[in-house]
N, C-alpha and C positions, 0 to 999 in steps of 0.2 A: 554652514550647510547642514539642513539637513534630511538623513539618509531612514525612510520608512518600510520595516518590512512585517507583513501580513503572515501569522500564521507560526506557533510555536513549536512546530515539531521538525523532522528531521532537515528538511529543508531552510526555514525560519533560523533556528539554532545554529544550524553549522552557517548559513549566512552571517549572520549578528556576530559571533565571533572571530570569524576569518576577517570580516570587516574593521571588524575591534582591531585587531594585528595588524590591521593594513593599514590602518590610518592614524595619523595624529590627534589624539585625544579631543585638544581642547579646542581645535578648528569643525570638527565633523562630530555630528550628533547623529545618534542611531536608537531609534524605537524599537523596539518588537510590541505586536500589537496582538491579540492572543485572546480567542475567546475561551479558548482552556488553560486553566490555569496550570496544567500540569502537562507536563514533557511526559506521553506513553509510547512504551514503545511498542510496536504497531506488531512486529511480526511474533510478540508472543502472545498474543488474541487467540489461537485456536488452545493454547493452552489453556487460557482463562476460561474457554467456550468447555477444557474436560474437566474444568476441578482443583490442577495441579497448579495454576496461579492465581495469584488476587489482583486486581487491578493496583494496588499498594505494591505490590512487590513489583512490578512492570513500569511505576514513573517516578515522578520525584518534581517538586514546585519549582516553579521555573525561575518567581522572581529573585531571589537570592543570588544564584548563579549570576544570572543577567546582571543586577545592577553591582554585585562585587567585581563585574568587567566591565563597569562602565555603560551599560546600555539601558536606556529607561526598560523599563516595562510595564504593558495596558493590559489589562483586562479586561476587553470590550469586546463586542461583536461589530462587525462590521457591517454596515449597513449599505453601504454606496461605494462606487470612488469614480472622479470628476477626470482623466487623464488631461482634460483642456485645462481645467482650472489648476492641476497638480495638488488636489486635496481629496484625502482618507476621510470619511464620515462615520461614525459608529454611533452605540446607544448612548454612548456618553456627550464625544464633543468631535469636534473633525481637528483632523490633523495637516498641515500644511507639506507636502514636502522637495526637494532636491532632486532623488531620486526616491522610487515607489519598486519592493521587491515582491511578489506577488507567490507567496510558498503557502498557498491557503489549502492546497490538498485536495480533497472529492466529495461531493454528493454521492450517496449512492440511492440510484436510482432505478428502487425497488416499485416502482409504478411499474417497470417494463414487464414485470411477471403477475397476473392475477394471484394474490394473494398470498406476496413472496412478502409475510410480515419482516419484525415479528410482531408491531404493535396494534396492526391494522390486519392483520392474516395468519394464518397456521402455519405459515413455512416460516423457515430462524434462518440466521445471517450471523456473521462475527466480524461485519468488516468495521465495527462501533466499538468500543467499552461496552455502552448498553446493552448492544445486538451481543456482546462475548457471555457478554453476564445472565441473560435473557437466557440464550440458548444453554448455559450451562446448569439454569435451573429445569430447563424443562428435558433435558438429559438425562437428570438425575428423576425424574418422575420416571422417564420412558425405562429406564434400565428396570425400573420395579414392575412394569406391568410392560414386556417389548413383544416387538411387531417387525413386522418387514421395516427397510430404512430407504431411504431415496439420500444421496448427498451427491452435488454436483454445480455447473455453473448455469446461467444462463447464458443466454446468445448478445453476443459484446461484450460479455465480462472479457478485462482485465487482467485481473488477478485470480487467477486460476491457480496458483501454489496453496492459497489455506485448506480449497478443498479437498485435495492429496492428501495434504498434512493432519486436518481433523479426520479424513476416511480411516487413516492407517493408526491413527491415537485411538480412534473411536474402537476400529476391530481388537485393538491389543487388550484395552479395556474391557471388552467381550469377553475376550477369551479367561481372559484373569478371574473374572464371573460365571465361566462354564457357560455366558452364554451366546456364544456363536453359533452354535444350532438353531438358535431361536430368532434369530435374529438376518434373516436375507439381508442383503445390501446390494441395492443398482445405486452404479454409477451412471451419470448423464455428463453429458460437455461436448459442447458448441465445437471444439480441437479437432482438426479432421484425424490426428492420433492421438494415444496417452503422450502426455511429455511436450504437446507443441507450445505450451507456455505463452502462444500471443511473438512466438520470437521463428519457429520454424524447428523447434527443438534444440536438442545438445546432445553430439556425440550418442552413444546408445542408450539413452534414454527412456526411446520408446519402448524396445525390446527389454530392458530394465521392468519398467512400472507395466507390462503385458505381463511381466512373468509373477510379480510381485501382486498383482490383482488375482493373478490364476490360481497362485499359490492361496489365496485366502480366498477362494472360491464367491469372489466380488464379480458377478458381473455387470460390463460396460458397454457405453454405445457412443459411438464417438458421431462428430456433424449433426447432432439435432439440436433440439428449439424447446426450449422449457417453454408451456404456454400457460401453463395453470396447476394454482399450487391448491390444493384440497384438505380437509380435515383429515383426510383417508388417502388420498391419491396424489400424483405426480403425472400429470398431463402433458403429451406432445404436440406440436403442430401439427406432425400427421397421423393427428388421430390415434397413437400409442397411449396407452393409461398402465402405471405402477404404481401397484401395490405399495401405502406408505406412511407411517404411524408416528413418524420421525421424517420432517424432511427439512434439510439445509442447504440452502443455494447462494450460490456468489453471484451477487447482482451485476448489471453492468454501471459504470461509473459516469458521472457529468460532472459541469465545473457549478462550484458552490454559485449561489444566489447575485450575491454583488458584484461578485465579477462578469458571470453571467447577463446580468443586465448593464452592463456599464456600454454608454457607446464607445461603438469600435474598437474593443478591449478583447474580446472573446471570438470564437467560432460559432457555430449553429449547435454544440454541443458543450458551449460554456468552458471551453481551454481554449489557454492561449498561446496563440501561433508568436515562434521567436524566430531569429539570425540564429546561427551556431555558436554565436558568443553569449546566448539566450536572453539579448535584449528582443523585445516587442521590433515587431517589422516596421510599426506605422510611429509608435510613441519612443523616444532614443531612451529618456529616463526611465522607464519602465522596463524591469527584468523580470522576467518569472522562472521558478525551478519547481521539480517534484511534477506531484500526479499534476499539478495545475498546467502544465505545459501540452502543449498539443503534439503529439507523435505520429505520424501514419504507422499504420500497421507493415509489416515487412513482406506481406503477400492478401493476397484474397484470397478466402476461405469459402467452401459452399455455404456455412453457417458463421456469423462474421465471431472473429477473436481481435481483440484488441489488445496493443503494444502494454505491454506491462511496465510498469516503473517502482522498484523496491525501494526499496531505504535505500542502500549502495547504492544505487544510480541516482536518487534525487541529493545524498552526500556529496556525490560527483558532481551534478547538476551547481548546488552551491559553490563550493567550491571554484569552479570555473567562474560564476556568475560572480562571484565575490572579488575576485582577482580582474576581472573584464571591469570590474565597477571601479576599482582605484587604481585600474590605468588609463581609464576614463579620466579620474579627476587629477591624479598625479603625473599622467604623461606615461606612456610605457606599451609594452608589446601586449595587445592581446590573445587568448590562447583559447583554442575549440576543438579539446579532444575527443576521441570517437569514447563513447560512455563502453563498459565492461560491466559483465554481473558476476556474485558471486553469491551463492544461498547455500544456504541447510536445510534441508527439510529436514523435522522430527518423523520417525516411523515405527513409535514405540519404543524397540528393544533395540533399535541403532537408527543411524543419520544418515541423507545424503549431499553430498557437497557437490555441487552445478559450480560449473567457473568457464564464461566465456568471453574471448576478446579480439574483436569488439564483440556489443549482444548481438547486433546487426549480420547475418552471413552476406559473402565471405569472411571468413573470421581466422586468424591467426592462430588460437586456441580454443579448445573445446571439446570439455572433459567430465568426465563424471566416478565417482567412486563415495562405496556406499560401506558402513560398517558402525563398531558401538561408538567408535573415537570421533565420531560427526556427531555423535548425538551429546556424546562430554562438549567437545567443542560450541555446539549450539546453547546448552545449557552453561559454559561461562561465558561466551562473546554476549550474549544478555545481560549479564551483568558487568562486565569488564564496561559495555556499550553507556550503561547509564552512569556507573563509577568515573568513568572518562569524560562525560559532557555535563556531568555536576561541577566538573571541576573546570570547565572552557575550554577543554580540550580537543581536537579536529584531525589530530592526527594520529594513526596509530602505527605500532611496527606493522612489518613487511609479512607476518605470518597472520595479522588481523587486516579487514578491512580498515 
């Protein structure tokens, strides 16, 4: 039998592994299929976007791990996939399989903002390596010759945490420069408050990140519409224009190309609808976890936000999908718990820890607290995080994710 999954990062990896452990070796075969070769970890990008990391320090090659547990690994791009025929096509060769796990992650889909580059326009983005590395050159131009700044999301983003994260790195930055004077900052985002995350917020939050913009004299505008991004300006849909010499926006997200096109695979926005056991509704051997998954949003918005999904929740996501798969094949109870988040944001000179459960309100838990020991903690769970899945590791104690 054999077991196909798309996509080498959080999702992919904690798949292939738990799968590894689940199964008996020499009966079940497991590919990871990978058009990067390198396992990054995703949520230290606004780092990379200030200076303070290399894309080197943030991953690590995938195929050594993988095949010292047993799992092929490809190098190819994905090109297709057939759910009738149960065959992966890529630029190499097609793959035949069993089951197909589909942890392929996001397009981002920077069409939706005139001129939300950065390779095609003057706005910058970090939700890439590229886009991290990009913006963090052209940072370091802006810091010598600065200007007003625009940083925020567009309308349907997502993942609306980098851009907190790089506003509040970028100001600390500033200040370290003497130059905060020089330098306005508007905030933008689609959030009808600061802090609604695409989830409805956490605990007080809002009242948090209102006081923490006020105090650095950030102003924000919450429910609008990024329409256009400019060499100079920051455009709204109704007709607002800021001031903007520096501007970085978080796009909204879509599902990658081939799954996208595949029939009856995808939605109208290229993710794919699952069961709570995150098999596919219509295909049984197809599972998908991570951004690839289709989530409804937990409310409507007068300007829409969309369900977020971090690394902790597509870990989670795996994980369940992993254990669903070889009670599938081995006989056994399967299991579809309510997903939980728990993050850090970096804020400079301290951190803040988000932990809710479920994400989804009504919620059992949900809390927030903010200090320098969030920001220590942020700065080793990144490396604890790659040190632990170099080595096939999926599990961690009770005081890490």
């Amino acid at each position: 039998m054999h077991i196909v999954i798309i996509g080498g990062s959080f999702g992919g990896l904690t798949t292939a592994y738990d799968l590894r452990r689940l199964l008996p070796r020499r009966q079940y075969e497991i590919t990871v299929i990978s058009k990067e070769r390198r396992f990054i970890f995703i949520p230290s990008l606004p780092w990379v976007a200030m200076g303070s990391k290399t894309i080197a320090d943030i991953s690590f090659d995938l195929e050594r791990p993988l095949t010292s547990k047993g799992v092929n690994f490809v190098e190819a791009a994905v090109t297709g996939i057939d759910p009738q025929a149960r065959k992966v096509h890529t630029d190499q060769e097609a793959f035949d399989y069993d089951y197909l796990v589909i942890a392929t992650g996001h397009r981002s889909a920077n069409e939706a903002v005139e001129g939300l580059g950065p390779f095609d326009g003057p706005g910058h983005s970090l939700m890439s390596p590229p886009e991290a590395e990009e913006a963090r050159d052209a940072l370091a131009a802006f810091l010598d010759d600065p200007g007003p700044m625009v940083i925020g999301c567009a309308p349907g983003a997502s993942c609306v945490g980098p851009a907190y994260e790089f506003l509040f790195e970028v100001h600390h930055a500033l200040k370290q420069r003497s130059l905060a004077s020089k330098v306005p900052i508007t905030f933008v985002t689609p959030e009808p408050f600061l802090g609604h995350f695409g989830v409805g917020g956490f605990g007080k939050i809002r009242q948090f990140l209102e006081g923490e913009l006020e105090d650095r004299d950030v102003r924000y505008h919450t429910s609008v519409a990024i329409s256009k991004i400019t060499a100079g300006s920051v455009e709204l849909e109704d007709g607002t224009e800021f001031e903007s010499r520096f501007s970085l926006v978080i796009p909204p997200l879509a599902g990658v190309k081939p799954v996208a096109e595949a029939e009856g695979l995808a939605n109208p926005k290229g993710f794919i609808p699952v069961d709570p056991n995150y098999r596919h509704k219509d295909f049984g051997t197809i599972y998908a976890v991570g951004v690839a998954v289709a989530l409804p949003p937990v409310e409507e918005t007068p300007v829409p936000v969309n369900f977020p999904k971090t690394g902790h929740m597509t870990e989670q996501m795996a994980k369940i999908a992993a254990g669903n798969i070889a009670a599938d094949i081995l006989g056994g109870e399967k299991t579809s718990p309510d997903l939980r988040v728990e993050c850090i944001m970096s804020m400079g000179t301290e951190g803040a820890h988000i932990f809710a459960d479920p994400v989804r309100p009504p919620r059992n838990v949900s809390a927030m607290s903010n200090g320098k020991r969030w920001l220590w903690a942020k700065k080793f769970f990144s490396n604890y995080y790659l040190w632990k899945m170099k080595r096939g590791a999926t599990r961690s104690p009770k005081w890490v994710w």
